[in-house]
KOLGUMI-616793 format. One record per residue: residue number from 1; x, y, z of N, C-alpha, C, O in turn; residue in three letters. Coordinates in steps of 0.001 Angstrom, whole numbers, plus 500000, padded with zeros to 6 digits. Each point is the difference from the previous one (the first is absolute). Layout:
// KOLGUMI-616793
<NUM; <X; Y; Z>; <X; Y; Z>; <X; Y; Z>; <X; Y; Z>; 'ALA'>;
...
// end
This chain:
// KOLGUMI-616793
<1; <531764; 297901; 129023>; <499576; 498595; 499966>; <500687; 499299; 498834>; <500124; 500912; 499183>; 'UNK'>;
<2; <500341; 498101; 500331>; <501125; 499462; 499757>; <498958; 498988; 498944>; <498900; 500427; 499649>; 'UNK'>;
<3; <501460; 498606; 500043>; <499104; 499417; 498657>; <498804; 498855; 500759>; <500106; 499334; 501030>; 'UNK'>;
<4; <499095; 500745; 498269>; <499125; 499120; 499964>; <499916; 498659; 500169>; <500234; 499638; 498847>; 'UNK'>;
<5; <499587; 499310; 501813>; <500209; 497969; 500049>; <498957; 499690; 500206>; <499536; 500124; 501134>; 'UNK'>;
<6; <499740; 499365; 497841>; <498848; 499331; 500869>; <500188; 498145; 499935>; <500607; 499226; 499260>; 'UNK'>;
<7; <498648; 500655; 501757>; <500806; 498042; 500795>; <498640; 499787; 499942>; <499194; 500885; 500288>; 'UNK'>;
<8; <500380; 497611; 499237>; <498937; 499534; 500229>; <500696; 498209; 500162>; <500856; 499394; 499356>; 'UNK'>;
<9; <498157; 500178; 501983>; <500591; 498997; 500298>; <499354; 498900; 499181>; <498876; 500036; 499499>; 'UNK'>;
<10; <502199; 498771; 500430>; <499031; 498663; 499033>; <499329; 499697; 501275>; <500391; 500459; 501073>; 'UNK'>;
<11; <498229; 498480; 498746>; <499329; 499051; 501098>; <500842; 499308; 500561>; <500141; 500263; 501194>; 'UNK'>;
<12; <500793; 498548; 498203>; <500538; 498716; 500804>; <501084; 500078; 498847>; <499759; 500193; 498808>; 'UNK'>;
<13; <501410; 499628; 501744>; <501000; 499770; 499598>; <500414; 498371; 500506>; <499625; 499697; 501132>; 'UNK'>;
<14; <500924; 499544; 498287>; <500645; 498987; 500130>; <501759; 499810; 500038>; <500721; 500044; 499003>; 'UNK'>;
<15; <499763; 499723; 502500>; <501587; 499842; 499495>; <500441; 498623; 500477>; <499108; 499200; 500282>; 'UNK'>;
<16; <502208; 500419; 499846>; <500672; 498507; 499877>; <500202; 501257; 502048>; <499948; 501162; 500405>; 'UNK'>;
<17; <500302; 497227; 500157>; <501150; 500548; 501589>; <500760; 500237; 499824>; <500714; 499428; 499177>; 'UNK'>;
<18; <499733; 501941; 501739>; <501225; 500511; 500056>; <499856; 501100; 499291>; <501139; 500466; 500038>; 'UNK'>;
<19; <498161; 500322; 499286>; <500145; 500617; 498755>; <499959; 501547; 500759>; <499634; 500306; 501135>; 'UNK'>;
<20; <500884; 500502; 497776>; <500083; 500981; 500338>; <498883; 501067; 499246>; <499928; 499979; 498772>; 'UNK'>;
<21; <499242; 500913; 501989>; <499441; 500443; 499676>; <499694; 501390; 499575>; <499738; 500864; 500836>; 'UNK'>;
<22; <500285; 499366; 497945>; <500317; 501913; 500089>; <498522; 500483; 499280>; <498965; 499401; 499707>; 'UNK'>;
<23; <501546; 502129; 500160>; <498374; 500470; 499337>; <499671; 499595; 498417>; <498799; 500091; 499744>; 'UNK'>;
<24; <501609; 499700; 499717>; <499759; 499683; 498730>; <499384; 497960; 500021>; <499424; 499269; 499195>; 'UNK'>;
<25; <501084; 500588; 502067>; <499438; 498401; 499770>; <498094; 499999; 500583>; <499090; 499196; 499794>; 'UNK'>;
<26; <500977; 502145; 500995>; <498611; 500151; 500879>; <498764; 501067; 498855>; <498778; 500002; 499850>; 'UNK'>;
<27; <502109; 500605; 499693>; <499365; 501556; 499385>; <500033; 500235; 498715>; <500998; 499554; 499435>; 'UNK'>;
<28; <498000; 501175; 499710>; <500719; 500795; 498818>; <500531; 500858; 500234>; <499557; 500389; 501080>; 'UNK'>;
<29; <501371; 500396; 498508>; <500532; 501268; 500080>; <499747; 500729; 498907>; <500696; 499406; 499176>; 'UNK'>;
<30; <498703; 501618; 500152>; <499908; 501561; 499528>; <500278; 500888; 500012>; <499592; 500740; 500895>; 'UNK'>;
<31; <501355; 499770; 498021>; <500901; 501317; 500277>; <500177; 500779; 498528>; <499485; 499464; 499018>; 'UNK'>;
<32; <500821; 501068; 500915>; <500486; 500821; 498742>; <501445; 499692; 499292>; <500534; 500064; 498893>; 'UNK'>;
<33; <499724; 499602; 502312>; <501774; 500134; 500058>; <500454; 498065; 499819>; <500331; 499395; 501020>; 'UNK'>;
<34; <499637; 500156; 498151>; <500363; 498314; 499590>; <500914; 499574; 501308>; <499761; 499090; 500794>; 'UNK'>;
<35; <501363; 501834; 499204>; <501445; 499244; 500664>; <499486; 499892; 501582>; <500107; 499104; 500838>; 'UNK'>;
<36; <499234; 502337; 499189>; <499281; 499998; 501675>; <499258; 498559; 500005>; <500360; 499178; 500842>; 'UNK'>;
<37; <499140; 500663; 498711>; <498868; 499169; 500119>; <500794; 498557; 500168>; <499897; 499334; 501030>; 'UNK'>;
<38; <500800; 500317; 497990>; <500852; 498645; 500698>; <500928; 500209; 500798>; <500515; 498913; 500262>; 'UNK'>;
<39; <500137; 502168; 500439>; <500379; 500206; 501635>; <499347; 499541; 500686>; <500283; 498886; 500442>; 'UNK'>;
<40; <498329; 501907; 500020>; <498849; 499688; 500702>; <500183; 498620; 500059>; <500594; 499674; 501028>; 'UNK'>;
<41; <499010; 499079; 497989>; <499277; 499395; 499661>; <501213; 498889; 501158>; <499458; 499173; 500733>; 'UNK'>;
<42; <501813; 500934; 499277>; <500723; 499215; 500730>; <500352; 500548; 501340>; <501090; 499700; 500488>; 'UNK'>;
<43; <498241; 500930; 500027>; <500312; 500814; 501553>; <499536; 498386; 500418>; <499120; 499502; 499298>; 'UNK'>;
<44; <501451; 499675; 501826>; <499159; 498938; 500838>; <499135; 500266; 501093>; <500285; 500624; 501022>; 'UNK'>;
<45; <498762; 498912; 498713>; <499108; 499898; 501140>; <499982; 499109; 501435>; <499990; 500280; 501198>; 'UNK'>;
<46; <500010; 498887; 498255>; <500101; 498626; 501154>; <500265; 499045; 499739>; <499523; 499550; 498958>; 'UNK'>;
<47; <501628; 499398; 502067>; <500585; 498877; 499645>; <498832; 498826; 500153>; <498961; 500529; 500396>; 'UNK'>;
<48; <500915; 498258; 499441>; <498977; 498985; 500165>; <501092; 499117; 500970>; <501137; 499611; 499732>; 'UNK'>;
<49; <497966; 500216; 501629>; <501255; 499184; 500875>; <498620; 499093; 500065>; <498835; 500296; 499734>; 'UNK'>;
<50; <501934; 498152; 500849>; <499485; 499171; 500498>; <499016; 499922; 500862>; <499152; 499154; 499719>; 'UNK'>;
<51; <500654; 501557; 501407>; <498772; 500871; 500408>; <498720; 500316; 499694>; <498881; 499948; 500510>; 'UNK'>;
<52; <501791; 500487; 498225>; <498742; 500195; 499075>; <498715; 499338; 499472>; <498925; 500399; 499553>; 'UNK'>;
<53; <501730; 498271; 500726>; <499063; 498726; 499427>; <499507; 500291; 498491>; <500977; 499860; 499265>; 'UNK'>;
<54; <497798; 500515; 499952>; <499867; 499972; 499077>; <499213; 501346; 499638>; <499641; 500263; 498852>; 'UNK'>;
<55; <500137; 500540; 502229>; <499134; 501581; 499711>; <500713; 500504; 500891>; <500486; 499727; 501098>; 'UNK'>;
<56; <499394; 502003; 497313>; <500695; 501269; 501029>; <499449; 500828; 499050>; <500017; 499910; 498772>; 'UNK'>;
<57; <499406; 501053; 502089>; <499341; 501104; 499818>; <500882; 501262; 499977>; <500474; 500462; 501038>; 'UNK'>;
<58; <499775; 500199; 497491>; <500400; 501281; 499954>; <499251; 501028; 499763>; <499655; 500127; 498825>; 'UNK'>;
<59; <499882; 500862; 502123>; <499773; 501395; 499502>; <500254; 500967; 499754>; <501117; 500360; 500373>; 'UNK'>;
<60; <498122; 500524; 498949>; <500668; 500906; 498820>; <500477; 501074; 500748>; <500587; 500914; 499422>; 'UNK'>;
<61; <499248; 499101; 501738>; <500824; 501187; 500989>; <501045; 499629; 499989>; <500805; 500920; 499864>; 'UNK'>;
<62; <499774; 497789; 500244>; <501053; 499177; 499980>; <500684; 500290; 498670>; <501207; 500199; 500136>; 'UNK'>;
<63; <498314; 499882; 498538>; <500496; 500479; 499051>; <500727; 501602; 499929>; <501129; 500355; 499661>; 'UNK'>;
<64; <497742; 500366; 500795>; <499867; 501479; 499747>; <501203; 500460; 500863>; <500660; 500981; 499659>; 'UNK'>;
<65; <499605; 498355; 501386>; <500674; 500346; 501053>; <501673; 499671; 499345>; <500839; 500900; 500048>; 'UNK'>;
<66; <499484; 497804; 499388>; <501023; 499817; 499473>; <500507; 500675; 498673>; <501193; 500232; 499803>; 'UNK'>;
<67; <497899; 500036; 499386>; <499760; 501004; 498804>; <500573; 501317; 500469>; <500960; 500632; 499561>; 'UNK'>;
<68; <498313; 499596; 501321>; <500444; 501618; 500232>; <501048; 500126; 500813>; <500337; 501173; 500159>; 'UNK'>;
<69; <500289; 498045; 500406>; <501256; 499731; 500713>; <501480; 499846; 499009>; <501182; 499889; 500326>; 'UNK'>;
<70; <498366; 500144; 498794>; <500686; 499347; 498528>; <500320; 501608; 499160>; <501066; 500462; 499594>; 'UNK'>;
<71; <497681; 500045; 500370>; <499947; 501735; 499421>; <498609; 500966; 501157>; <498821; 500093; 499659>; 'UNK'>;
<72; <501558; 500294; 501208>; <499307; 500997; 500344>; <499006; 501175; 499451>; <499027; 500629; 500417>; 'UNK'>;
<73; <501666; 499312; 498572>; <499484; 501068; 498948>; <499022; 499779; 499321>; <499400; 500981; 499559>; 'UNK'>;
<74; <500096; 497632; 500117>; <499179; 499255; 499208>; <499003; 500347; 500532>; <499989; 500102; 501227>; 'UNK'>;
<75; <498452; 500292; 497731>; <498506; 499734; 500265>; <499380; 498878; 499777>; <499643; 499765; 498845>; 'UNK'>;
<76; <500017; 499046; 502468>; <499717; 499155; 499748>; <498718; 499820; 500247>; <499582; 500328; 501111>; 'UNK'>;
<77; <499412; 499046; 497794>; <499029; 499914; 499897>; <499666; 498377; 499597>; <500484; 499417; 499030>; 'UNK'>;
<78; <498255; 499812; 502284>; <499794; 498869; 499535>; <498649; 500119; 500139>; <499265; 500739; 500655>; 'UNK'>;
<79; <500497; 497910; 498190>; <498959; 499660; 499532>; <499342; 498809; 500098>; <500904; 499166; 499999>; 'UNK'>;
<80; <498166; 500328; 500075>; <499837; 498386; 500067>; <499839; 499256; 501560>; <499495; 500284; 501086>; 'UNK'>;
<81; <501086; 498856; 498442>; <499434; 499224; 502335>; <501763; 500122; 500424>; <501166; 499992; 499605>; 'UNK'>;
<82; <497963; 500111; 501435>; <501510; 500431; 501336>; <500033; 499020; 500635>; <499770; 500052; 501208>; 'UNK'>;
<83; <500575; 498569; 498053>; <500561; 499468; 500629>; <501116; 498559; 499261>; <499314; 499297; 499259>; 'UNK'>;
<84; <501531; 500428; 500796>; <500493; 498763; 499104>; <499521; 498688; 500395>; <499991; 500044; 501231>; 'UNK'>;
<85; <499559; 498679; 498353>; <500300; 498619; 500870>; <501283; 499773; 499576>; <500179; 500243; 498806>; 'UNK'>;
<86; <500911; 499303; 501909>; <500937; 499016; 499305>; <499726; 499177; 500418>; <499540; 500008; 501142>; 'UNK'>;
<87; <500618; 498756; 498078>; <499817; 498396; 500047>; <501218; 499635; 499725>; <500528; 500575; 499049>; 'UNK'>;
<88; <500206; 498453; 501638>; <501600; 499583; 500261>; <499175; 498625; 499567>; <499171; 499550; 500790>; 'UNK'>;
<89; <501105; 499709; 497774>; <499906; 498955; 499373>; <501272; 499035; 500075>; <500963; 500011; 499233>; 'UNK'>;
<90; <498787; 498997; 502068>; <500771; 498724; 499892>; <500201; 499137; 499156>; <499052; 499875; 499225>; 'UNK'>;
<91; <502134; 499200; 500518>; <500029; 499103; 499067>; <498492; 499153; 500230>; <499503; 499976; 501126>; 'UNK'>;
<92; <499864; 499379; 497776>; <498549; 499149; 500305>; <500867; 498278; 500089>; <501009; 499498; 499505>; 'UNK'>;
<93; <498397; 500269; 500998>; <500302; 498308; 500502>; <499384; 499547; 498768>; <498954; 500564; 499679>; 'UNK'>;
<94; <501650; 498228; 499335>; <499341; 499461; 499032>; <499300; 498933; 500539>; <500759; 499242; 500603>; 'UNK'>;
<95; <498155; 500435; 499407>; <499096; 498861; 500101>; <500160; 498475; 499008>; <500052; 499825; 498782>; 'UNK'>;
<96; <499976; 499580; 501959>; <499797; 497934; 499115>; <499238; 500063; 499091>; <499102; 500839; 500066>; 'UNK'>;
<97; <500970; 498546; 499116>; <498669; 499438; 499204>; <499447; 499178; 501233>; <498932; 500555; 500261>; 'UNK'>;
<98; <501199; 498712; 500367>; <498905; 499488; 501244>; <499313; 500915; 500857>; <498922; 499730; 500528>; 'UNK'>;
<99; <501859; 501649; 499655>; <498975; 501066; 501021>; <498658; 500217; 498753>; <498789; 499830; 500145>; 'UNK'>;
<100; <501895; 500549; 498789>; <499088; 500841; 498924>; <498765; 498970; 499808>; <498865; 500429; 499793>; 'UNK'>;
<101; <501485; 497894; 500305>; <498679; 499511; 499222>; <499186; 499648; 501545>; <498868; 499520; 500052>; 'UNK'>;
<102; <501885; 500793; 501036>; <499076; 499873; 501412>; <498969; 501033; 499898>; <498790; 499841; 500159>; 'UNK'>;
<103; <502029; 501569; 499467>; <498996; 501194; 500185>; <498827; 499757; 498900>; <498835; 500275; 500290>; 'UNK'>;
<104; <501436; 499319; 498729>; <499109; 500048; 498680>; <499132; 498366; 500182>; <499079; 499596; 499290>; 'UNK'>;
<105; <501275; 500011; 501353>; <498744; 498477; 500508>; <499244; 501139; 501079>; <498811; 500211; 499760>; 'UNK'>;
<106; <501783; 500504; 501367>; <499047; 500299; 500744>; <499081; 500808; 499681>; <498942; 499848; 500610>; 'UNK'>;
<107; <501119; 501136; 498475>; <499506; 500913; 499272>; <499039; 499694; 499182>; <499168; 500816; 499606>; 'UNK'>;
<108; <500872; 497843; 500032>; <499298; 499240; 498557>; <498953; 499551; 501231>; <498796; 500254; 500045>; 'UNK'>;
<109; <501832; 499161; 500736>; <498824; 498628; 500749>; <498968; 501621; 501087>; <498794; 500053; 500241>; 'UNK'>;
<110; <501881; 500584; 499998>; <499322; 501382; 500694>; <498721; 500403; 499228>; <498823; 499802; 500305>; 'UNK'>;
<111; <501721; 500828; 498596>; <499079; 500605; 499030>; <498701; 499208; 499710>; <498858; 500458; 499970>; 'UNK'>;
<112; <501607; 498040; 499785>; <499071; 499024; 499186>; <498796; 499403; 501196>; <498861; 499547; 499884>; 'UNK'>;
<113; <501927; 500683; 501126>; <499168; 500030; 501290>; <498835; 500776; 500258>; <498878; 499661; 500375>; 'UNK'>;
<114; <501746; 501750; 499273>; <498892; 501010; 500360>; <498732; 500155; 499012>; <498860; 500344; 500309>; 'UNK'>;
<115; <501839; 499177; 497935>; <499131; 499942; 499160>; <498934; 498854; 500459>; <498793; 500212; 500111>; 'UNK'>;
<116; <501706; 498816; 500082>; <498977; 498930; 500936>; <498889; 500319; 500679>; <498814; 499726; 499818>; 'UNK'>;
<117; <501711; 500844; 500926>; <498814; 500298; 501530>; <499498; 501093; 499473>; <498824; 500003; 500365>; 'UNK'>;
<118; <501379; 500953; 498973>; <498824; 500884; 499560>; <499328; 499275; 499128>; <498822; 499765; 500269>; 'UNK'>;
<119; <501621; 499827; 498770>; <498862; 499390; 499134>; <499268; 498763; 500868>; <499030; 499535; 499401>; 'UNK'>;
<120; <501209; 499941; 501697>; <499506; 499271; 500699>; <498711; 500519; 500873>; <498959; 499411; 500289>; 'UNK'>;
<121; <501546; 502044; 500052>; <499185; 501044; 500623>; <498645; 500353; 499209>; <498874; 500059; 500494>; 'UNK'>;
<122; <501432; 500128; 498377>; <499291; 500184; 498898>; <499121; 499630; 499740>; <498965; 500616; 499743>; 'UNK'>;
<123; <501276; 498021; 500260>; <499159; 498580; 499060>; <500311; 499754; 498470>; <499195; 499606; 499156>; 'UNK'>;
<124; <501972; 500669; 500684>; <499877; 500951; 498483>; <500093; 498776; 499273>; <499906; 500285; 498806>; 'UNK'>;
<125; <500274; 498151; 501396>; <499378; 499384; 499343>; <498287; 499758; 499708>; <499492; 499697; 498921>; 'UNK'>;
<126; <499738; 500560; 502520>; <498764; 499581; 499793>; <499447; 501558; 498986>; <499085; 499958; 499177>; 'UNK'>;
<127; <501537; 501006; 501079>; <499923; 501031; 498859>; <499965; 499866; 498556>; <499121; 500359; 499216>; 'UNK'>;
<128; <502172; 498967; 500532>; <500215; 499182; 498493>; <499328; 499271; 499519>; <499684; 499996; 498810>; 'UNK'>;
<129; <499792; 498858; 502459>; <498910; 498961; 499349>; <498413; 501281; 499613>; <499359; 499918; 498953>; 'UNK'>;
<130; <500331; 501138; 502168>; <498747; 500451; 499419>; <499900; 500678; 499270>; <498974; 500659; 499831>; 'UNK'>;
<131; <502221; 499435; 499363>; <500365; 501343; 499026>; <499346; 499029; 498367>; <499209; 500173; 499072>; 'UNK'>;
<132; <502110; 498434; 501619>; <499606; 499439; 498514>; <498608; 499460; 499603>; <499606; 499902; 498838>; 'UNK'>;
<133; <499538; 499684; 502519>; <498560; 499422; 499967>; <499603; 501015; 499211>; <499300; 499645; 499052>; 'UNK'>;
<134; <500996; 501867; 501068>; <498939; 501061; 499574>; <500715; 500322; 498738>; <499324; 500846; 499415>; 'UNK'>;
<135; <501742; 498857; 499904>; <500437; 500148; 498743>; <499698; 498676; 498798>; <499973; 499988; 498770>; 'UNK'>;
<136; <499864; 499151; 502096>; <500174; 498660; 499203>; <498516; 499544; 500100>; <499415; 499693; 498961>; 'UNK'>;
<137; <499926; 500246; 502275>; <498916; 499236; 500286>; <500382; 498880; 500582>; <498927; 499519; 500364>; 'UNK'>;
<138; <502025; 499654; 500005>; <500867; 499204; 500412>; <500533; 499942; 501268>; <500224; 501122; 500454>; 'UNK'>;
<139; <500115; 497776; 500429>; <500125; 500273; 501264>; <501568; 498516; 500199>; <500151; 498798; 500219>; 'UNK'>;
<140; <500696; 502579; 499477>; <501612; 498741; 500027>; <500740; 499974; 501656>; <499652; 500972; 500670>; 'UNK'>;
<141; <501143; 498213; 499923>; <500108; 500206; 501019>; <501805; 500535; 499982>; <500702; 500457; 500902>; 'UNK'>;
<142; <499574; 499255; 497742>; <501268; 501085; 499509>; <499821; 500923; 499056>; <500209; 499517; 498887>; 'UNK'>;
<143; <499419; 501880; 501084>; <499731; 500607; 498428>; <501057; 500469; 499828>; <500266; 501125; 500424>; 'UNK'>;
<144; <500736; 498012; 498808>; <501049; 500183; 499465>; <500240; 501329; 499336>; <500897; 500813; 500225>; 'UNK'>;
<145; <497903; 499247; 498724>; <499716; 501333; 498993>; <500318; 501028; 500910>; <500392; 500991; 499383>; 'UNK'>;
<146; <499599; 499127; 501520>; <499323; 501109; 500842>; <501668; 500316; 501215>; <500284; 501146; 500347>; 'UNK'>;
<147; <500400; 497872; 500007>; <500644; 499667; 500918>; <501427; 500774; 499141>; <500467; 501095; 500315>; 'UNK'>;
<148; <500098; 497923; 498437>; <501007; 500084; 499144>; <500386; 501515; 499784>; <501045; 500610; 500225>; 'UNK'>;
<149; <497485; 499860; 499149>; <500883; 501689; 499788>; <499894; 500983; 501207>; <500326; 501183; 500094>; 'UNK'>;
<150; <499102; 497933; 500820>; <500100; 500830; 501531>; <501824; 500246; 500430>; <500688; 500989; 500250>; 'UNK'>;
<151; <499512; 497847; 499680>; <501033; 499777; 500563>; <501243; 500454; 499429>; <501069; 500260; 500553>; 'UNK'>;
<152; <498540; 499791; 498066>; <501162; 500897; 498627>; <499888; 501143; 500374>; <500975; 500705; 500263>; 'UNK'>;
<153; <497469; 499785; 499850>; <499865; 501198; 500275>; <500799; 500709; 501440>; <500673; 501030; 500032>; 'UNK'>;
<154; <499020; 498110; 501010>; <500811; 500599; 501506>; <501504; 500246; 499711>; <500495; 500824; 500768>; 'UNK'>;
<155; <500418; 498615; 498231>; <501138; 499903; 500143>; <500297; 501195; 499077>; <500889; 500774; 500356>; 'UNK'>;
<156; <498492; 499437; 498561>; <500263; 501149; 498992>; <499711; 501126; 500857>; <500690; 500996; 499783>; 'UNK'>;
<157; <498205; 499104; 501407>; <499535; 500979; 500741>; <501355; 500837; 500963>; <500286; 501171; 500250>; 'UNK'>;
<158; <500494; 497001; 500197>; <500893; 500389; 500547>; <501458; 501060; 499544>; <500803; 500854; 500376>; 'UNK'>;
<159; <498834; 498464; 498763>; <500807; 500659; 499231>; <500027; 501509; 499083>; <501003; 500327; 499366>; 'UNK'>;
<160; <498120; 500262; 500662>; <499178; 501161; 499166>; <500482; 500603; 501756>; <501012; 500696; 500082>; 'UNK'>;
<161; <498320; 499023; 501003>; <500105; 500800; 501345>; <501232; 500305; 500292>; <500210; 501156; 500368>; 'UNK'>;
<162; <501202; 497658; 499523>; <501170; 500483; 500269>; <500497; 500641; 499411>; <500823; 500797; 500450>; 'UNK'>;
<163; <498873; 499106; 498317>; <500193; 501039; 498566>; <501689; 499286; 499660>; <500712; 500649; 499233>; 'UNK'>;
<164; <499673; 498446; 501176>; <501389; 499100; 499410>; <499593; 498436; 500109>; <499295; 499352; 500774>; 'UNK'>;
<165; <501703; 500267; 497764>; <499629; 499050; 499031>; <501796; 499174; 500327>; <500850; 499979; 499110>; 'UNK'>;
<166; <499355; 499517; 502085>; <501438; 499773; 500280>; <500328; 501040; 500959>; <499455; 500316; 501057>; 'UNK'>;
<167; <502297; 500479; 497895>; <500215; 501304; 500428>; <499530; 500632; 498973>; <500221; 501180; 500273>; 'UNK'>;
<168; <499187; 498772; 498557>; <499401; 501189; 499033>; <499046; 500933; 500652>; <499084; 499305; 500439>; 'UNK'>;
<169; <500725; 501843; 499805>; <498765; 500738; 500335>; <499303; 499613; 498676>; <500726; 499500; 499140>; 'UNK'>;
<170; <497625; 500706; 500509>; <499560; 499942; 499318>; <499626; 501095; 499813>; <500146; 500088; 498780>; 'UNK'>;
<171; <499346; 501126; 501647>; <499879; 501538; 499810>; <501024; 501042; 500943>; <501077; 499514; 500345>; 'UNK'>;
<172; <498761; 501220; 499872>; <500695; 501064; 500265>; <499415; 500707; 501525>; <500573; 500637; 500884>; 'UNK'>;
<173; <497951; 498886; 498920>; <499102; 500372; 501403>; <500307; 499384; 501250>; <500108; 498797; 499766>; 'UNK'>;
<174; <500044; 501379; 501178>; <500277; 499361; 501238>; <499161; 498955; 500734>; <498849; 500147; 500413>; 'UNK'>;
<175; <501692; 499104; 499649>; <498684; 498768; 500952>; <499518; 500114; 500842>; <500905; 499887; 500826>; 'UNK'>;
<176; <497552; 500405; 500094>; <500047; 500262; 501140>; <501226; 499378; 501481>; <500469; 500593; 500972>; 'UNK'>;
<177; <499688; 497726; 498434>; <501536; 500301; 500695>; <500976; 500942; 500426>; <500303; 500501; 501083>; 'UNK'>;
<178; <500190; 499612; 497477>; <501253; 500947; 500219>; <499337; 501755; 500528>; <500815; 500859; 500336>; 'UNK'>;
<179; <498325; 499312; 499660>; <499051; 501585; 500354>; <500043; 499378; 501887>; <500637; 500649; 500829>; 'UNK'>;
<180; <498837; 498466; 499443>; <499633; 499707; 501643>; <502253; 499662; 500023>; <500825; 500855; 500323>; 'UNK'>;
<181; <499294; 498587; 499504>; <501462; 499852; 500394>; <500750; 501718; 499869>; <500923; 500370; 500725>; 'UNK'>;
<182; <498578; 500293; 498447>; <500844; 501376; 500033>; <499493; 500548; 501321>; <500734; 500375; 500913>; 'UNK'>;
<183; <498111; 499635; 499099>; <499415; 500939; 501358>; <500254; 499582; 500917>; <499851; 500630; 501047>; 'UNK'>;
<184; <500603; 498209; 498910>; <500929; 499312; 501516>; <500876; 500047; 500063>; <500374; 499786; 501153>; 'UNK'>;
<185; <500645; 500470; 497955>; <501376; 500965; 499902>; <500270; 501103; 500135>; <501160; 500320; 500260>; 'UNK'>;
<186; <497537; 500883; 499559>; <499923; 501021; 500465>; <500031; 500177; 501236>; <500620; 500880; 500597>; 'UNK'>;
<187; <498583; 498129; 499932>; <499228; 500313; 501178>; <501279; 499548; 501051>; <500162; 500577; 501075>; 'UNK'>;
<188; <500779; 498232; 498424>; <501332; 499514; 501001>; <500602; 501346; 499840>; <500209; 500447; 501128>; 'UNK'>;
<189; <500235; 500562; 497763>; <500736; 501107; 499949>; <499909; 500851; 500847>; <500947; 500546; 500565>; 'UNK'>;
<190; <497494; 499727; 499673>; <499841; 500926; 500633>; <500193; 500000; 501567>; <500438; 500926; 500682>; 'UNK'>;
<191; <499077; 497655; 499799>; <500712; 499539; 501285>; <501281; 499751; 500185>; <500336; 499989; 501185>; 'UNK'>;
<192; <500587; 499784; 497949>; <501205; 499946; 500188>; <500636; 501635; 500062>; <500761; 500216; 500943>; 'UNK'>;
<193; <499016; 500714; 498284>; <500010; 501358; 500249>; <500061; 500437; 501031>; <501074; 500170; 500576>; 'UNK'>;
<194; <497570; 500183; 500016>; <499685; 500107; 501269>; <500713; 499925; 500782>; <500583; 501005; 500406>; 'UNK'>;
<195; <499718; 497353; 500281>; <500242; 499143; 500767>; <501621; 500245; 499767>; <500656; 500373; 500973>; 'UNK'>;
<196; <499816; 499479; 498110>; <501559; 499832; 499923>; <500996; 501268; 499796>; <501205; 499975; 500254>; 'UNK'>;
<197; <497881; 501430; 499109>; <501150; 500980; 500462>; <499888; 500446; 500793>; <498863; 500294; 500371>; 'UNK'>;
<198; <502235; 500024; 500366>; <500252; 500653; 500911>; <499440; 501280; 500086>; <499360; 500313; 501003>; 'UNK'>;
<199; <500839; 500638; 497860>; <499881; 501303; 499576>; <498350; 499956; 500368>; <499624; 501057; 500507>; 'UNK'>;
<200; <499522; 498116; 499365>; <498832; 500328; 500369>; <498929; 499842; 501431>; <498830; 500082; 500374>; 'UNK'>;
<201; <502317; 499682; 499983>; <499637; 499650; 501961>; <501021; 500531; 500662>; <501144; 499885; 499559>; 'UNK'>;
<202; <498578; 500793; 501631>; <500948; 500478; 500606>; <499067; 499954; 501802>; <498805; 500281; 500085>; 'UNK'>;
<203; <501652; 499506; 500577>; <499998; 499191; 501621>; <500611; 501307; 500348>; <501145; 500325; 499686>; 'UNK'>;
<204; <497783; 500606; 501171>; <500349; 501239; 500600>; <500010; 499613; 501615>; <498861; 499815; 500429>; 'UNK'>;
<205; <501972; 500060; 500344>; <500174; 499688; 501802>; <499314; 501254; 500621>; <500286; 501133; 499613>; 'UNK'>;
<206; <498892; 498645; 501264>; <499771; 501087; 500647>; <500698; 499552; 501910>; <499789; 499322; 501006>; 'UNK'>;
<207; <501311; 501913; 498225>; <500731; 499900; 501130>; <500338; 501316; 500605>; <500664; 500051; 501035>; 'UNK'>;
// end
């Protein structure tokens, strides 16, 4: 038995179209032997054709298979998920300053909407007025006192929840945002997996 490789694939790789794809752009490689290891690392895997649109699924049989085609002799051992995403990243279209302040009016007048009708739902003024009757003894038909740091307060709230101040993060912890947006990136991965290699469906004819 001949030396040791162990390949562990990255999650999602990102390339430009057209690109060429080998094991070192999909995999780590592990060896004893340095020079082996950047051989390996440029064997190609697969070209990115037009076809492709923007996902392609490599698996690590797909690796192992070209690896050992490369040195026979090699013990190859993998570790990790068996499977690659590539994502074929197009040039992005730059946007107007007129698209950007359309999206950010609709977004503003959206939001300020919904804050509306719940607090409409609410009563959360006739709330305010019985808050202040029972703090003050007083019966205002604006309790300002009461309204002002509400409203400071909702926006600091907003802001503490997204956990960013602009683009600054303000801690290091994740926002429930970005936590529900990961698990929906998982969850596209795993259907795109599935669904898009080949290597994991196979259509037997009974003929």
């Amino acid at each position: 038995m001949g030396e040791t490789v162990f390949i562990k694939l990255r999650h999602r790789v990102q390339v430009k179209p057209n690109s060429a794809i080998t094991v070192g752009d999909v995999a780590q490689v592990m060896a004893t032997d340095s020079g082996m290891v950047k051989q390996l690392q440029t064997i190609p895997l697969y070209q990115i054709q037009p076809s492709d649109k923007n996902i392609v699924i490599i698996d690590v049989m797909k690796v192992v298979r070209a690896v050992l085609q490369a040195d026979r002799s090699l013990d190859v051992q993998t570790v990790g998920p068996s499977q690659t995403i590539i994502e074929v990243v197009y040039e992005k279209r730059r946007f107007s300053t007129a698209y950007f302040l359309l999206i950010w009016l609709l977004l503003f007048v959206g939001s300020a909407m919904a804050i509306m009708n719940f607090h409409e739902d609410v009563s959360m003024q006739q709330v305010h007025q019985h808050l202040y009757e029972i703090i003050t003894g007083k019966k205002v038909d604006k309790p300002l006192l009461l309204q002002i740091p509400y409203s400071l307060g909702l926006g600091i709230g907003m802001i503490l929840f997204f956990n960013y101040v602009f683009r600054k993060r303000i801690n290091e912890e994740p926002s429930p945002l970005e936590v529900e947006m990961f698990n929906y990136q998982q969850s596209i991965d795993q259907y795109v997996i599935l669904h898009e290699n080949k290597e994991s469906m196979r259509k037997i004819d009974d003929n």
